[in-house]
N, C-alpha and C positions, 0 to 999 in steps of 0.2 A: 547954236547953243543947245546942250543936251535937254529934252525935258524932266523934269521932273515924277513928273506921275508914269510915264514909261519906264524912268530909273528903277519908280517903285515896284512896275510890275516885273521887272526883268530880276529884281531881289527877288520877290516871289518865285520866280520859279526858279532861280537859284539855290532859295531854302529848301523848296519841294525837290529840288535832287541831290542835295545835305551838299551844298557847297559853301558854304556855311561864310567862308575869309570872302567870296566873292559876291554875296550877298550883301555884305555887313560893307565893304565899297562903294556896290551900289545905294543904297541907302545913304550913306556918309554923303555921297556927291550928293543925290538929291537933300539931302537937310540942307547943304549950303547955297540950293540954286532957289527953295521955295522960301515962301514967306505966308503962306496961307499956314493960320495956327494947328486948324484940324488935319491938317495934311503932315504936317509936323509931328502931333501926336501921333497918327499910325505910324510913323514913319522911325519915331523913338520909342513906338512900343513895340513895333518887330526887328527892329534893330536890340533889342533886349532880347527878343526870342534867340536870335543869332549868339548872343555871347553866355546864355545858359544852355544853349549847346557843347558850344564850347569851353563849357565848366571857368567861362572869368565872369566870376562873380560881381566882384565889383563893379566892372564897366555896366552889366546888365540891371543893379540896382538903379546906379544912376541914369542911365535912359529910360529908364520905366517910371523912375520920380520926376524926370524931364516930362514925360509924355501925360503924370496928374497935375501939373504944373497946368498945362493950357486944360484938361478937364477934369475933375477932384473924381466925377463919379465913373473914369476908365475902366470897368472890372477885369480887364483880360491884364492894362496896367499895373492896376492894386496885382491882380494875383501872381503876376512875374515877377514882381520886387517881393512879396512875400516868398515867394522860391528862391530868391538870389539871398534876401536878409537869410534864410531858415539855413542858409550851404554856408553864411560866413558867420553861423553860432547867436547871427540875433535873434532868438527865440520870440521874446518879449515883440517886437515893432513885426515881426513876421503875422503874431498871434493878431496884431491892431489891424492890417490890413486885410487878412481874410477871413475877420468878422466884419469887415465893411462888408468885401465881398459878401458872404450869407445874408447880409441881413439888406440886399438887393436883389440877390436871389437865393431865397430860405429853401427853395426845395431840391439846389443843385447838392447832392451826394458826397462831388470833389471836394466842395466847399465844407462840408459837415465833416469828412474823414480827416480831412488836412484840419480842422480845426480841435476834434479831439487826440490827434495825434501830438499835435505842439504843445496843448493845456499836458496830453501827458509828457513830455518832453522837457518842459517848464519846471513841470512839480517833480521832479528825478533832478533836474539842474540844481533847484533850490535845494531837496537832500540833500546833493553831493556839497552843495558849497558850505550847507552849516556844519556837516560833519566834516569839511575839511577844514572850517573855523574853530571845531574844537579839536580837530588833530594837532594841527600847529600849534595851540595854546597850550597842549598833554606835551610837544615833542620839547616845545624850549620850555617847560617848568623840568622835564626830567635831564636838559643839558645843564639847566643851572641850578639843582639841588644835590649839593656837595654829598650826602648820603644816599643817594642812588649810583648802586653797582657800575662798572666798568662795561661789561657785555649790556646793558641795558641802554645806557648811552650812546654807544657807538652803534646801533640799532638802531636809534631815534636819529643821531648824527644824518645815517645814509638815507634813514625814509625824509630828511628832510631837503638833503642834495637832490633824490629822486621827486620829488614835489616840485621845488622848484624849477627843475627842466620842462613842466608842463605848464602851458600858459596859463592854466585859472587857478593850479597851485600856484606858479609865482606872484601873481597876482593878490590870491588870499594873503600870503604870507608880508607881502608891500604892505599891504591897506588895515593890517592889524599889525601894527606896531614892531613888524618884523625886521628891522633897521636899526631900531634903540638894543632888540636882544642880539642881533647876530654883533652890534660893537661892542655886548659884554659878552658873549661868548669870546668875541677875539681880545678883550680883555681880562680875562683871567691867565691866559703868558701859556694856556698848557695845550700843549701840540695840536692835540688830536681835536679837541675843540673850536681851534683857533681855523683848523686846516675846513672843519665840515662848516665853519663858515664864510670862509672866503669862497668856498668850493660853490653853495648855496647864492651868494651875491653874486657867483657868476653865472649862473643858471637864472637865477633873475633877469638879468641883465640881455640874456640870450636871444634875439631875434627881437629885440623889444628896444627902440632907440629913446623911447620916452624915459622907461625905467630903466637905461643906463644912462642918462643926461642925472636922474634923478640921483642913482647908486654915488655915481661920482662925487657930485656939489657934495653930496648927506657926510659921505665917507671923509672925502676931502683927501686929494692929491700929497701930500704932503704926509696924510699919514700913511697910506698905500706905500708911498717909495719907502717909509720908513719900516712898513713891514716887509716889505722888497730887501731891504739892507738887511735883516736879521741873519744871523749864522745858523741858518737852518736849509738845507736844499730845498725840501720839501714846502716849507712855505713860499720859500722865492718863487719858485715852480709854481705854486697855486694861483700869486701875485699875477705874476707875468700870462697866466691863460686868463686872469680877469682883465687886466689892460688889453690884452691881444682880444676880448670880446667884444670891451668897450668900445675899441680903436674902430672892429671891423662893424660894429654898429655906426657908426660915425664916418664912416668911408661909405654905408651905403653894402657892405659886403655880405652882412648878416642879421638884416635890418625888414621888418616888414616891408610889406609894399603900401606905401600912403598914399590914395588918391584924392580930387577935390576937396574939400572941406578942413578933411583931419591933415593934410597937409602944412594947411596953415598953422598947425597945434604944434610942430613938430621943429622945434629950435636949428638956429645955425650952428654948427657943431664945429665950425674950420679952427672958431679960437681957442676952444678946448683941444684940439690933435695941437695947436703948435704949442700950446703951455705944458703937454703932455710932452710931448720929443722934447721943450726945455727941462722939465724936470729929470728925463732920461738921461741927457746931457748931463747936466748936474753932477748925477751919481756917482759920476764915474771917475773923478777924482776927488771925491769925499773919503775921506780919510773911514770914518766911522759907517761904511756901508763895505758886507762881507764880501767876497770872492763868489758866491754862488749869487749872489743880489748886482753884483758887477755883471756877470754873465749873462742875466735874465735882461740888464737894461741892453747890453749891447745888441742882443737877442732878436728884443722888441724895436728897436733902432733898425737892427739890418732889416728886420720883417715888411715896418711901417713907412718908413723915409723914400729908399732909391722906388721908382714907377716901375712897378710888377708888367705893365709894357711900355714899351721905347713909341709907339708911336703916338702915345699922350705927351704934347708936347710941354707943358705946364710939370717943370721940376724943382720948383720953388720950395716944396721940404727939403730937396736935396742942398740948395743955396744957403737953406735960411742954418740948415745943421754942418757947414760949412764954416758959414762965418761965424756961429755962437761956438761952437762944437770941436771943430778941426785940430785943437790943438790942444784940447780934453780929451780926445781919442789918441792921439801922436802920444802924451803922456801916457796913458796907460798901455800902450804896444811898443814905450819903450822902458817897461818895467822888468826889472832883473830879481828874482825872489831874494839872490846873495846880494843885492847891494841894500844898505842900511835905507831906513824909511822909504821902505817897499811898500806900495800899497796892499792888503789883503787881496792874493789873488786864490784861484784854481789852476789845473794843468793848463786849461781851457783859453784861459782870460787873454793872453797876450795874440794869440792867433786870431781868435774872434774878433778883436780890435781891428787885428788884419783884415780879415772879410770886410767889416763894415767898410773901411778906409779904400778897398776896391769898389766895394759896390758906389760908394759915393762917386770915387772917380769917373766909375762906368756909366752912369747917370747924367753927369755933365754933356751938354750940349753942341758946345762948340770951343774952338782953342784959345779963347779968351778965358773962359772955364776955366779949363785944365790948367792955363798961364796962373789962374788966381791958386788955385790950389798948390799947384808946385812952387808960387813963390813962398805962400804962407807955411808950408813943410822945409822949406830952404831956413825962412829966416826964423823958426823954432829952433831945427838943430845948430844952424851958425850959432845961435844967441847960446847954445849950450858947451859949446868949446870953452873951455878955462884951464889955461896952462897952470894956475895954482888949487884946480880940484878936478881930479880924478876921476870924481865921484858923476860928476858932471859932464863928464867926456866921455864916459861909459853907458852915460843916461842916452845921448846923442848917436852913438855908432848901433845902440839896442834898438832905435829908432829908427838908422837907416835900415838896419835887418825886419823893424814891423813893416816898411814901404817895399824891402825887396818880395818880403812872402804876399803880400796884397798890390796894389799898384806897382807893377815891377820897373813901369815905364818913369817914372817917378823915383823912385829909390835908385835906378840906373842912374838919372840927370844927377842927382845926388850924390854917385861914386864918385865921378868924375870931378867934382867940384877939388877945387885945390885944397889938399892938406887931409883928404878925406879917406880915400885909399892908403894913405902914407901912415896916418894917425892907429888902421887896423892892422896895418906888418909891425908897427911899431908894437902896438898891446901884446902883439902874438911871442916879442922879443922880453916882455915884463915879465919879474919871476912872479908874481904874484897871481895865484889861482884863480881869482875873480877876471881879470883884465884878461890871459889868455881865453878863459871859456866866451867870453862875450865878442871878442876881434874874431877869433875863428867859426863861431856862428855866423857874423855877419859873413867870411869871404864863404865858405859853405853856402849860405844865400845866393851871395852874388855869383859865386860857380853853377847854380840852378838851371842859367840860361848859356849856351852857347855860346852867344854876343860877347858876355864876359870870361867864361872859360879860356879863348884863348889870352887875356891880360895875364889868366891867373897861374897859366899854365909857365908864363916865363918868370913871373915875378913871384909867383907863391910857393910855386909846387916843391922845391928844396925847403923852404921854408916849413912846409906842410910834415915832410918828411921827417926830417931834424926833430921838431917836435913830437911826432910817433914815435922816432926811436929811440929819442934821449928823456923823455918824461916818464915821471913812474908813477903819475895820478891816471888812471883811468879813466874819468873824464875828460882830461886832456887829450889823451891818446885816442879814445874812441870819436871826438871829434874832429879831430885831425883824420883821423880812417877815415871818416864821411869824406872831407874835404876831397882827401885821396882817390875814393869809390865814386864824388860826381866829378872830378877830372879825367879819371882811367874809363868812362862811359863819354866821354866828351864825342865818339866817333858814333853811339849809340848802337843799332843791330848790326850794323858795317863790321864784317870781319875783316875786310882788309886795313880799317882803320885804328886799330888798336893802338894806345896812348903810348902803355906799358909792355914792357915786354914778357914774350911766353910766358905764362905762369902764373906773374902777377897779379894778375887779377881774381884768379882762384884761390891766390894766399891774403887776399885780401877780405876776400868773402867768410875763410875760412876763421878768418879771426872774427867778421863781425857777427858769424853763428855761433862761435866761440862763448861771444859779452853776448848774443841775445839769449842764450841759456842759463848762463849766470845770476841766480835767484839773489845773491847776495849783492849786487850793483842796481842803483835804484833804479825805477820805473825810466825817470827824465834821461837817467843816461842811457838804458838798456835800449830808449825807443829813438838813438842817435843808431843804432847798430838797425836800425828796419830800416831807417832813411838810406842809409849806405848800401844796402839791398835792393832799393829800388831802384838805386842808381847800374848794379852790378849783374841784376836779374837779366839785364837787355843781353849779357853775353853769355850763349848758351849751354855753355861747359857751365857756368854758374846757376843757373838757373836748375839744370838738369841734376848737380849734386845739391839742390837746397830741397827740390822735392824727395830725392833719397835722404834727407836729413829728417827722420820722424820730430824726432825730439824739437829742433830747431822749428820746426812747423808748428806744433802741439806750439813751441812758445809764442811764436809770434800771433797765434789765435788768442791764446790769454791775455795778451796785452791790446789785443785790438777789443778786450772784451770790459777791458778796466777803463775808472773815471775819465782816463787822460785819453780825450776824443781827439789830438792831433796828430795823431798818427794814421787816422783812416785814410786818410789819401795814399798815403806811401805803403801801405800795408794793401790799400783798392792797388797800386801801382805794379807792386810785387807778382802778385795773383796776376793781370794782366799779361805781364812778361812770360810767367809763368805756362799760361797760357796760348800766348800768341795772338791774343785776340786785338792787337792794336791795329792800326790802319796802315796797310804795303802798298806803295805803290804799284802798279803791274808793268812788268817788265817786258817791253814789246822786243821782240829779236833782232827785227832790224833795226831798230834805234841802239842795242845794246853794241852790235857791230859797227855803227857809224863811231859812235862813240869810244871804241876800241882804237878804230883806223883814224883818229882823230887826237889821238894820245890823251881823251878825256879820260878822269875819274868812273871807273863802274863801281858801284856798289856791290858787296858780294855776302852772299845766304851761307851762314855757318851752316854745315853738316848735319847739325844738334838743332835745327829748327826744319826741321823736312816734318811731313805729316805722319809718321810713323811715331817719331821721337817727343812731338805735342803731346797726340795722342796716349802716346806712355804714361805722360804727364799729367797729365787732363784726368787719368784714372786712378792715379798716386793722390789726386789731392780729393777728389772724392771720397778716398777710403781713409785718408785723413781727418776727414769732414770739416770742409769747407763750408757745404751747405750751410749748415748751422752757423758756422762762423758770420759767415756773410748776414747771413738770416740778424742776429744779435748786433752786428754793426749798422744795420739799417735801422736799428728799432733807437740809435743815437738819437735826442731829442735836442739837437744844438745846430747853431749854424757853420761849423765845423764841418757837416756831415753835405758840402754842397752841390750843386748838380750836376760840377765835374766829378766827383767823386761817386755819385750814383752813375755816371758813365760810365764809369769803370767799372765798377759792379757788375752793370747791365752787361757789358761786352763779356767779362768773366762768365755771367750766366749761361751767355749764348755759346760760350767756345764747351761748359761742361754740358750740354743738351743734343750737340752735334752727333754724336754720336746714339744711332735708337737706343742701343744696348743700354744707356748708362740713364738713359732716362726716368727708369723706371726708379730710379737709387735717389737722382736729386727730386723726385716728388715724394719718397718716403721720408726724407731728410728734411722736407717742407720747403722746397724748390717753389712750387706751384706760388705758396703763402708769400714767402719774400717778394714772388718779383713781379707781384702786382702794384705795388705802389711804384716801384720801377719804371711801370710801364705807362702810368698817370702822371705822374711828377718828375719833372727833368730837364734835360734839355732835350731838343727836338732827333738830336743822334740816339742819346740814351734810351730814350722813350719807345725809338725805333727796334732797337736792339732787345730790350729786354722785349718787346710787343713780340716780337719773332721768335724770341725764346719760349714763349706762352705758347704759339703756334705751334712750334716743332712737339710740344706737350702734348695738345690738346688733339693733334692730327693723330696721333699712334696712340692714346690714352683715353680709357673712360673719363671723361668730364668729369662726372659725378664722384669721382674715387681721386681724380687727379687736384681738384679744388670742391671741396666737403660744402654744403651748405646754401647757403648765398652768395657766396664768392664764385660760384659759377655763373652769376650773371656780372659781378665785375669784368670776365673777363672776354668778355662781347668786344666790350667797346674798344679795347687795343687790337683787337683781332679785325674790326673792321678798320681801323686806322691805315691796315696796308694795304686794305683794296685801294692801292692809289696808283696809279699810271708812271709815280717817279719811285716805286718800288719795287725792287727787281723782281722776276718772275719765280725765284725758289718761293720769295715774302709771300707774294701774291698767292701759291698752288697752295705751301701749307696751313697760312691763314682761313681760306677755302675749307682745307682739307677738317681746319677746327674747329669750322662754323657748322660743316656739313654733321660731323659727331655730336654736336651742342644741341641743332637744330631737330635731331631725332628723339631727344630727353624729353621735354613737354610744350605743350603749346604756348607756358609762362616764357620760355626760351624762345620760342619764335618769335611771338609777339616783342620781345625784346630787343633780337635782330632788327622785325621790323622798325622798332624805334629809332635804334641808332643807324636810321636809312641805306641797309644794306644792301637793299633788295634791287636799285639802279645799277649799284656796283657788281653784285651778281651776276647780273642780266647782261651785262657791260661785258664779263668774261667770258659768257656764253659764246659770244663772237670772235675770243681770241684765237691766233690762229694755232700757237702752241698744244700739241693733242692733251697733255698732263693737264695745265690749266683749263682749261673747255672743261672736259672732262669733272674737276673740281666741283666745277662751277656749275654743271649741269646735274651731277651728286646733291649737294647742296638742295638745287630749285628740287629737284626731286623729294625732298623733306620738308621745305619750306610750301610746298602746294596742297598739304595737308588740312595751313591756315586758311580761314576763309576773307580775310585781310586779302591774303595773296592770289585769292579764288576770284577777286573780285577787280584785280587785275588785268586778269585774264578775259574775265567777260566784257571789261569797256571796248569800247569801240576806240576806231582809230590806231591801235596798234598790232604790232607783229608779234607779239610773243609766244602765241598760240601756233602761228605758220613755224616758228625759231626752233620749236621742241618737234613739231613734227620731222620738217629737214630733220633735223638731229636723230633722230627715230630711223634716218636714213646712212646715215654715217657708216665709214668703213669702220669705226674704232670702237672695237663690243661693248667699253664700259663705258662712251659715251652712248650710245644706241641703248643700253640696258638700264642707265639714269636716265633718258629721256621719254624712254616707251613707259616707264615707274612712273614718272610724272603727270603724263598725256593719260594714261591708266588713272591715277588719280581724282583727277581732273577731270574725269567724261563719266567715273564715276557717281561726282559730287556734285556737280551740276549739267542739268538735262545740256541748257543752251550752249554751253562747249562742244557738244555733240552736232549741233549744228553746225556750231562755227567751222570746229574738225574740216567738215566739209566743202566749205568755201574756201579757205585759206591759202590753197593751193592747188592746182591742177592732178599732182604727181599723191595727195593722200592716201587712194587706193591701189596705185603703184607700190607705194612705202609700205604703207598698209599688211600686204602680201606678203612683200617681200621679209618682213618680221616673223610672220607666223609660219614662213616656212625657216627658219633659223635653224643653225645645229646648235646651236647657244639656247638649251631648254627653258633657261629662266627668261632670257628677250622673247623666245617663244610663248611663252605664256602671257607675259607681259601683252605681247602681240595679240591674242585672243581675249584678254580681259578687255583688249580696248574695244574690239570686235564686239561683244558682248555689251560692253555700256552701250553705243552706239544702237547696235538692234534693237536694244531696251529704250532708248530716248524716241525711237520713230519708227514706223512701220514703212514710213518711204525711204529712210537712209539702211534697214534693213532689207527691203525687195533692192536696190541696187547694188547690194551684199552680194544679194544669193544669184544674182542675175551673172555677178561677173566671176572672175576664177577662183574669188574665194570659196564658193558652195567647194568646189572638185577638193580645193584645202581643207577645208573641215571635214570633209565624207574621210578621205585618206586617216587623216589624223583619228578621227574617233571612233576607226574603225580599225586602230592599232590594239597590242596584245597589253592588257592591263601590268603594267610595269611601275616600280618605285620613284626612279630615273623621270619619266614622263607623264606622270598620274594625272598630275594640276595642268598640267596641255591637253591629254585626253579627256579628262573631266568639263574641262572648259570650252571645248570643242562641242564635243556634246550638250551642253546647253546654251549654246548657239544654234544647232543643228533643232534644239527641242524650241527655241523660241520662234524659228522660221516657221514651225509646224504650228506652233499656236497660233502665228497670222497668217497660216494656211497660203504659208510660198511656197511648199515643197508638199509632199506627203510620205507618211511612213512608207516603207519596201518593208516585205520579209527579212 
């Protein structure tokens, strides 16, 4: 059994070498092994010292009130919890405990400075709080006095939204009656009022779980959703980021950290989230709640319900909105705006439904699950067949089309069911313009996948035809063209699989850039004519005349730029094709020959997709501006916009950056700005893709010109993401190449680096055997040796890293040898004891040594002699076996060369080398 009072002292000298985590261990074991009080108290008053090191306040208050606990009059206790209370803003109880302290010991200084600093601290808190008690009383007497000006209001409006985002403004504005006015600000019905107070309760609400338990009850659910339902975007929007705060207060997301005590203060919040996702529910088939209020709840549904991760096994929101929910959702994704008592929707509404209806599915657990859902999807639409209402039957196949575009796996079981498929050739056969637009959306759906392509291809595709040639509504026709455009792509890049014959498929295109230009065909129809592009873009003759199509381009940008958010997939789709930026197999030779002499299937590379013809492509759509397009479709605030469709983005990023030349264009375009959120938010391909794209930027580009501001510390953290071992070696050299140009801007940027612990992975490349990568990597430490962070590395003991840069120093490969010698220069500059170590680390030091400073490479030469230089400067003994060995005859040579441009800082540096020998009297001057 360990002892205790050992523990303690082995903490101690723990803390005495700032190890602070392994201190604060030792000390933890020993509190559990003793039972002696006093041993206790020291042991939770330096266990306090340990976590005001480490800036956690909280834990440090509470050990140190531990440790007055067994003695009231501890002063080193008292004055650690007044340092912990004084860092978490308790002014006041900070002030109580180090006047105990003074007035135990009145002549200590600490105690007198620290206590007129808090008194002043105190009397500045009190100012600000009463003048922030009559700001708030000035800001809502001038929102609710009908005769003050417009510009004067809206002034008061935002200092009162900016107020409330800081914790003792929201706070003031709570505790003076700021609840009863913000619900007659949002009772007076007039916008801009209504908006700076809902905006306000959410800034309250903000990191605060007590005062959103509070906001809610006050407000009441009920009226929230009701001003959620208003036909106003802008308010819904404001709604829905107050729920979305509340929620993530109440998950723990965005919520103070509660420890001991105030924990217990701090309600259970699970029955409030599920009566919130029911009133969500609710919404969505309320008649009298708007299309923009529909979208927000759906919104907040996909945001808070399905487990942000899969390996939280507890998916019990996802069950419980299942069985209330499941068939409130099915209703409104099977809404048709032409059919009579249509709910109020948006472009938006019917696809979002979709999302949600996936995510739910994807959420489920096991096939019992999925059995329950797809039964209760089955017996909705059965129960909506009725051979004496139309109305009915349209309601149902709209429904199978919300399961085809969301659960596909689902809305497939659902084709097949009897009378199901039959019921959509039939609508397609009805003269009436509602019943054909709805039956050929759904087989268009079901053509989406493969699987079903071929069904559709024997039983539709005349069908499909017929209909495009013989109808004269353009809406008909144009989605029959789709139907057409995802059957004629059934073989996808494969040119030898072509559906249709020569031609077709380019007279197909050409009609759907035809309606996509056509200002006079609405939005809903003209964005059937993208869809059908996405499908057409895969074959390269189409692709290749759609970016010689300005016009057609310019259109499809302004439509990916309008309300109607469903289109960003297929338009992310287009771009992609466009580009080539999708995932190819690689084609091994002799697999392709087996496969030949085997009479299998080869797949074969159109002409128009070689790297020349991309290329072409790739610089058509930048001069189109793309950038920007993309840029404005990421800034979609819906769940529309999801993180397959940020893959595709991302991969279009990375195919226009390929090229150095063009890089310059998509960062003036605001390249950089877009595809940082890219690179944060996605999925784990996406995130990858556009991270790489940020690299290939940031390797050939000023940082600082390339992402303006702060945004140059964003983008650190994607940049180390590919220091990973499962990313291939371009990822790995030019992510390096990013870090090494970041890491020379300032030492807030290094230190940065260092946090997002890039410096293992660094170190980790140093050894790779790739010459480019080394190289990177050894660039990089050359900048990053600057920090004393990384200096300090160097000096512990126990490792190689100091031996790692020397080798290196030794290297065939100049620009590894020329970052390494930079480094090791650094380094022996900035601290003596490296100059020692220098020396032991290796046998071959003044072997390598030498062999630098005689270099034809002037800058390693120099480099070579700086180190020279430190070195003689740190010791008079690592200097006599300088001059002892063949370096003296190197430096005589050298500084006794003809003063030249080319070689000045070699010959300079030589020479005082030569002069510092003479000061420790190695050598003596000659004539």
């Amino acid at each position: 059994m360990e002892d205790p009072l050992q523990l303690k002292e082995n903490g101690n000298e723990c803390f005495q070498n700032k190890d602070y985590d392994k201190a604060i261990e030792c000390y933890t074991k020993a509190i559990q092994l003793t039972k002696d009080k006093k041993v206790l108290a020291v042991l939770y008053r330096n266990r306090a010292a340990c976590h005001l090191k480490k800036e956690s306040y909280v834990p440090a208050a509470s050990d140190a009130s531990k440790a007055i606990d067994v003695d009231a009059s501890d002063i080193k206790a008292l004055y650690r919890r007044s340092q912990a209370l004084e860092k978490l803003g308790k002014l006041d109880q900070a002030f109580k405990d180090v006047q105990r302290c003074a007035t135990m010991e009145p002549n200590n200084k600490t105690f007198q400075e620290t206590l007129r600093r808090l008194n002043h601290d105190i009397q500045e808190k009190l100012k600000i709080q009463f003048s922030t008690d009559s700001r708030v009383e000035r800001m809502f007497e001038i929102l609710l006095d009908e005769n003050i000006d417009k510009d004067r209001k809206e002034k008061a409006a935002n200092n009162l939204i900016v107020l409330a985002r800081e914790d003792a403004g929201a706070e003031r504005i709570f505790r003076n009656n700021g609840l009863n006015l913000l619900m007659q600000l949002i009772g007076t019905k007039k916008t801009e009022l209504m908006l700076a107070a809902i905006r306000t309760l959410s800034g309250m609400c903000s990191r605060h779980k007590s005062r959103a338990i509070a906001v809610l009850h006050f407000v009441g659910l009920d009226k929230l959703c009701s001003l959620m339902a208003l036909d106003n975007e802008e308010i819904a929007l404001a709604i829905s980021s107050l729920f979305q705060t509340i929620l993530d207060n109440f998950e723990g997301v965005d919520s103070k950290e509660h420890r001991g005590k105030d924990e217990a203060l701090v309600l259970d919040t699970s029955k409030d989230i599920k009566i919130i996702i029911r009133h969500l529910l609710e919404m969505l088939t309320h008649k009298n709640v708007s299309g923009h209020g529909r979208d927000q709840a759906l919104n907040l549904l996909i945001r808070n319900v399905p487990r942000k991760d899969l390996g939280i096994r507890d998916n019990t929101k996802s069950l419980d909105a299942i069985d209330f929910g499941l068939k409130k959702i099915l209703k409104v994704g099977g809404q048709f705006p032409e059919l009579p008592d249509c709910l109020p929707l948006t472009e938006n509404t019917c696809l979002t439904a979709s999302i949600l209806l996936n995510k739910l599915y994807d959420d489920l657990r096991c096939d019992e699950e999925r059995a329950t859902f797809r039964k209760i999807c089955e017996e909705y639409i059965t129960s909506k067949f009725d051979p004496q209402n139309m109305e009915k039957n349209l309601h149902a196949i709209q429904c199978v089309s919300a399961l085809l575009q969301g659960p596909f796996d689902v809305g497939n079981s659902i084709l097949v069911m009897q009378g199901v498929m039959e019921m959509m050739v039939a609508l397609c056969g009805s003269e009436r313009e509602i019943d054909q637009m709805v039956a050929i959306e759904a087989i268009n759906h079901a053509a989406s996948k493969a699987s079903r392509a071929n069904f559709i291809i024997s039983n539709g595709i005349a069908l499909l035809k017929d209909m495009y040639k013989k109808s004269t509504n353009d809406k008909i026709k144009i989605r029959a063209l789709v139907g057409l455009c995802k059957l004629g792509s059934a073989g996808g890049t494969d040119y030898s699989l072509r559906q249709f014959s020569e031609g077709s498929t380019e007279k197909l295109a050409k009609q759907c850039r035809k309606w996509l230009c056509n200002q006079n065909i609405d939005i809903r129809t003209r964005k059937w004519a993208i869809e059908g592009m996405a499908y057409l873009t895969l074959d390269a003759d189409v692709k290749d005349d759609f970016v010689e199509d300005e016009p057609a381009m310019q259109a499809m940008f302004e439509l990916s730029k309008s309300a109607d958010k469903t289109i960003l997939y297929a338009v992310s789709s287009i771009l992609v094709n466009c580009t080539n930026s999708y995932d190819v197999k690689e084609k091994i030779p002799e697999l392709v020959e087996l496969a030949k002499l085997s009479k299998q299937h080869v797949p074969e590379d159109h002409p128009k997709d070689k790297k020349d013809f991309v290329m072409m492509r790739v610089k058509r759509l930048i001069k189109v501006g793309i950038v920007s397009a993309l840029a404005v479709m990421l800034k979609a605030d819906s769940a529309i916009l999801t993180d397959q469709t940020k893959e595709l983005m991302a991969r279009v990023f990375l195919a226009l950056v390929e090229d150095v030349r063009d890089r310059g264009k998509v960062v003036a375009q605001g390249g950089g700005k877009t595809l940082l959120p890219l690179a944060l938010h996605g999925t784990d391909v996406g995130k990858i893709k556009a991270s790489h794209a940020l690299a290939k930027i940031a390797a050939i580009s000023d940082p600082e010109i390339a992402f303006p501001g702060e945004r140059i510390y964003e983008v650190v953290r994607p940049l180390v993401s590919l220091l990973n071992t499962e990313r291939d070696g371009i990822q790995n050299y030019e992510a390096l190449m990013g870090l090494t140009n970041i890491s020379a801007k300032s030492e807030k940027l290094r230190q940065k680096i260092i946090k997002e612990k890039a410096l293992p992975e660094i170190e980790c490349y140093m050894f790779e055997e790739h010459d480019q990568i080394r190289q990177a990597a050894t660039e990089c430490m050359c900048n990053m040796v600057v920090c004393k962070d990384v200096q300090e590395r160097f000096v512990a003991e126990g490792n190689d890293r100091m031996k790692l840069l020397v080798l290196l120093c030794g290297e065939d490969d100049e620009k590894v040898q020329l970052a390494a010698a930079g480094a090791v220069a650094m380094l022996t500059a900035s601290r003596k004891e490296l100059c020692h170590k220098l020396t032991r680390v290796t046998v071959q030091w003044l072997e390598i040594l030498q062999r630098i400073c005689m270099h034809d490479n002037v800058e390693i030469q120099h480099r070579g002699l700086v180190i020279v230089f430190n070195l003689m400067e740190a010791d008079k003994e690592i200097a006599k076996k300088l001059i002892e060995s063949e370096m003296l005859e190197i430096l005589t040579v050298i500084s006794k060369l003809e003063n030249n441009v080319k070689h000045q800082d070699a010959i300079n540096m030589a020479r005082e080398c030569l002069t510092k020998a003479m000061d420790y009297s190695l050598i003596k001057p000659t004539s």
